[in-house]
N, C-alpha and C positions, 0 to 999 in steps of 0.2 A: 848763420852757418851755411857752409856751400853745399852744396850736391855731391855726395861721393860714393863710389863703385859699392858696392857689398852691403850701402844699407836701404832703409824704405824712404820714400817722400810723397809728399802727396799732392794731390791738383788744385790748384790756387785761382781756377779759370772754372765758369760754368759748365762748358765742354770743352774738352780737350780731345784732340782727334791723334790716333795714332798711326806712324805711316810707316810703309815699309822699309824708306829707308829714306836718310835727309835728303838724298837726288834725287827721289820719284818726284818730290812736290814739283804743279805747274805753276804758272805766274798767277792763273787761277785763286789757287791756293793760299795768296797772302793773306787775307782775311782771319781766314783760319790757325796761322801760323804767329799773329803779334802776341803779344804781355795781354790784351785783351780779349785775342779769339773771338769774332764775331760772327760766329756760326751760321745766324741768319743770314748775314749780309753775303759769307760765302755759298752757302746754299743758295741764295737769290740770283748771283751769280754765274753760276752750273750751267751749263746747258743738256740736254738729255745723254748728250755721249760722253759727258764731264761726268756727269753723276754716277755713274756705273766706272769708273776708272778706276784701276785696280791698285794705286796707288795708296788706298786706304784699307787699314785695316778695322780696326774699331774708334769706339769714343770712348771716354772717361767722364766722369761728372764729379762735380766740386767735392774737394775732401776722399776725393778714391783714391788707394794706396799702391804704388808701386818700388818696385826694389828696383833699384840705377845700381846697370850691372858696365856704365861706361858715360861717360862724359867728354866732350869733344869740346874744343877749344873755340868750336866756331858757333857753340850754342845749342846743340842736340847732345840728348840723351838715351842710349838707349836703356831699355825700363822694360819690368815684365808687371804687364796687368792681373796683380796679385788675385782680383776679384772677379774676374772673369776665367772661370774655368778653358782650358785648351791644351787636353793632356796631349793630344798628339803633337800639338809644336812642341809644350814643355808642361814638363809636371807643374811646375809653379803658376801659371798662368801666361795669359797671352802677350807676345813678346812683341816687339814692335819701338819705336821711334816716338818720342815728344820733342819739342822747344824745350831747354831747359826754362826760357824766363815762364811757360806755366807749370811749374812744382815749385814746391817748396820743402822746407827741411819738414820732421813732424816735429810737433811740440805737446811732449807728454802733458803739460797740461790742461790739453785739450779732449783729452782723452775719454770717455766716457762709455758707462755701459747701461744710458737710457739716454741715445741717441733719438732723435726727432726725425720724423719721415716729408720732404717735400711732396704733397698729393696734390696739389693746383697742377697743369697740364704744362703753366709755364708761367713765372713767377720772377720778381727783381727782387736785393738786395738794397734797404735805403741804407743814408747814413745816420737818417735818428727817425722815429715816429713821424709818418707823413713828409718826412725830407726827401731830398733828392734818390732817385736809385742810383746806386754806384755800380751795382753788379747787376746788371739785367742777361734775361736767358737763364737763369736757374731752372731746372727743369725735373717732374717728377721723378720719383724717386732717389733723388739726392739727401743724403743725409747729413743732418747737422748736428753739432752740440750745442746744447742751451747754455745760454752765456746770465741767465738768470730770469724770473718771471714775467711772465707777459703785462703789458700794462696798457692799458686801452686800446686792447685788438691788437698789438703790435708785441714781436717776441725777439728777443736779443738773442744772436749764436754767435759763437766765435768762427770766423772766417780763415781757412789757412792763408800766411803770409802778412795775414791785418792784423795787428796791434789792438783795435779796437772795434767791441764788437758791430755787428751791423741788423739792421734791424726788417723784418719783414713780418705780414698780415698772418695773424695768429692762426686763424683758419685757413692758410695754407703748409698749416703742418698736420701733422698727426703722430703720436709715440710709436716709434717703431715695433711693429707688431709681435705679439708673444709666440705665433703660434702657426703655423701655415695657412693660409688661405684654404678658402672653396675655391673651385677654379672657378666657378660664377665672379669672382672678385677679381681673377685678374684677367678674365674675359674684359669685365667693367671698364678697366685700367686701357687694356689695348683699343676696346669700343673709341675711345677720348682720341683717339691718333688718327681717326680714318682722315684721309685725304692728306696727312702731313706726305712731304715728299719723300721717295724713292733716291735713296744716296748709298752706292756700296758702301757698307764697314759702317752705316749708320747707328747712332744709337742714343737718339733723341728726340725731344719733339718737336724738334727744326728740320730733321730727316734721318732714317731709317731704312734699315731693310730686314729683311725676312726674319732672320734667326735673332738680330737685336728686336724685333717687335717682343717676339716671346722672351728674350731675358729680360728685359726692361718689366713687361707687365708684370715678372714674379719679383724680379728685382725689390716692384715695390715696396712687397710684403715680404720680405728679408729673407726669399728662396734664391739662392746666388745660382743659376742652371750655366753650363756651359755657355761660351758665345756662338760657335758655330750648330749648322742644322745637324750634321751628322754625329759631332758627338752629345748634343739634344735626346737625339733618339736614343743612344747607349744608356744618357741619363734618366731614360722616363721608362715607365712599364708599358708593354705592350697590350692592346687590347684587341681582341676579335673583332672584325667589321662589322659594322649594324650596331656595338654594343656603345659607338661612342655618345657622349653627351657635349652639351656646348660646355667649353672651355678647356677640351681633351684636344690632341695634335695629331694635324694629320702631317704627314712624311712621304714626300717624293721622290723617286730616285730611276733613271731609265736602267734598260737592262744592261744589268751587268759594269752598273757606274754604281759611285757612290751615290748618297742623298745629296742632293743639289736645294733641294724647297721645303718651307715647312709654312704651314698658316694653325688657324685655331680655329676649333667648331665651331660654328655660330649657332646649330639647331640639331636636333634631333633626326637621324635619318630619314626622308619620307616614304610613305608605303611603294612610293613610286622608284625610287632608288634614291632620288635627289638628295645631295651633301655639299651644305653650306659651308664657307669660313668666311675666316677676318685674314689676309694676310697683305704684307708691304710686295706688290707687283713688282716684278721688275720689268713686265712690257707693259705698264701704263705707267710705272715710276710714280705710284703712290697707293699708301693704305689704302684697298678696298675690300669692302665685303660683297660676297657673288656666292652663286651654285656655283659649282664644279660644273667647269667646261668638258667637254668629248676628250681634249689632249689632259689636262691635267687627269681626267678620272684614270685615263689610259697609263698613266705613271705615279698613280696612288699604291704603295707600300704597305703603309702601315696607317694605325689609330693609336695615340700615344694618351697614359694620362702621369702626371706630375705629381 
């Protein structure tokens, strides 16, 4: 079946990047933009003023659903990212641009409601038990459906767009969880990303930035939080200062702007004043954990918890 206006499809590629519009992309960008999307290779690419280019808005991970509200004749689609919250663009979710050749039609078949959780940090797709990887770049949090029992450490899911299931390392799943996280869990989850690169609209573990750090690490554990920082903070409960703990959110915003940054506690306030996080830099352009410097304390907001 083809691609058509009005209904869902979903992502048949391990990342898939979504862009503001099919001319923002640069030559850059081809990597990113084939039937196989090689995120690394485009990441590795980048250069530091590439990577912050506003041409990007988010990523998608294998099996994520979107509704194709247009199809262009020249191979884009545009699609709203059903699972990433973004009421201020649209109620339905965040809007944006794919390649048609990464979606694919759904197939009710595949359907299920004890989906499997990628938790390896970054994981391939073979074609049978210890075969070749077909799909490499899968990356946590992606979720799959089991295509039947595992059988010597290796676990069969069905693939969107593949005929035939594919097989990957049984301990790199886990049952999608019943029940929300401690945020010690998805502190855990973001801990795994330190040093991945600094990529605006990132939302992987080939590269990331701020507000995807924290959907991705709830992501894991089947809390879907807005994509951007600021509607982040709308989603979470406010907390008094001093009263945060590691894995609560801090929220940055200068006077009289909106939120611009968001990281995650990494510790306990100390008696000294000092406050840790975890967050994706954008002036060193990668995951680090640090105290709060003089300028960021100088534009701390808020203490968020999830």
């Amino acid at each position: 079946m083809e691609l058509q206006p009005g209904r869902e499809a979903v992502v048949r590629v391990a990342v898939a990047t979504l862009w503001t519009s099919p001319e923002a992309v640069r030559p850059v960008d081809r990597p990113a933009l084939t039937a196989g999307a090689d995120i690394l290779a485009w990441v590795s690419g980048l250069d530091t003023d590439q990577q912050v280019g506003d041409c990007v808005l988010s990523q998608l991970l294998l099996g994520e659903r979107v509704l194709v509200s247009e199809v262009r004749p020249d191979g884009w689609a545009r699609v709203v990212a059903v699972e990433q919250p973004a009421a201020k663009l649209d109620p339905r979710g965040y809007p944006g641009w794919l390649p048609t050749d990464q979606l694919t039609t759904v197939d009710p078949a595949t359907r299920t409601d004890h989906p499997l959780v990628v938790d390896a940090t970054v994981t391939g797709l073979h074609a049978e038990p210890s075969g070749p990887v077909v799909l490499p770049g899968v990356v946590v949090g992606t979720r799959l459906v089991p295509a039947g029992p595992a059988r010597d450490g290796w676990r069969p899911v069905h693939v969107p767009g593949r005929a035939a299931p594919l097989w990957l390392l049984d301990d790199h799943l886990v049952p999608a969880p019943a029940a929300s996280p401690a945020a010690e869990q998805a502190l855990a989850v973001a801990q795994r990303l330190l040093d991945v690169a600094y990529i605006w609209g990132g939302l992987s573990a080939h590269g990331i930035d701020c507000s995807g750090l924290v959907h991705l690490a709830w992501r894991r554990f089947g809390v879907l939080l807005p994509r951007d920082a600021d509607d982040q903070a709308v989603a979470t409960t406010p907390l008094a200062l001093g009263a945060e703990r590691p894995g609560d959110l801090y929220f940055f915003a200068r006077p009289g702007r909106k939120i611009h940054h968001i990281g995650i506690v990494t510790a306990t306030p100390g008696d000294d004043g000092e406050r840790r996080m975890l967050h994706a830099c954008y002036r060193r352009r990668r995951v680090i954990e640090e105290p709060l410097p003089a300028d960021r304390t100088a534009t701390l907001v808020g203490a968020h918890r999830v």
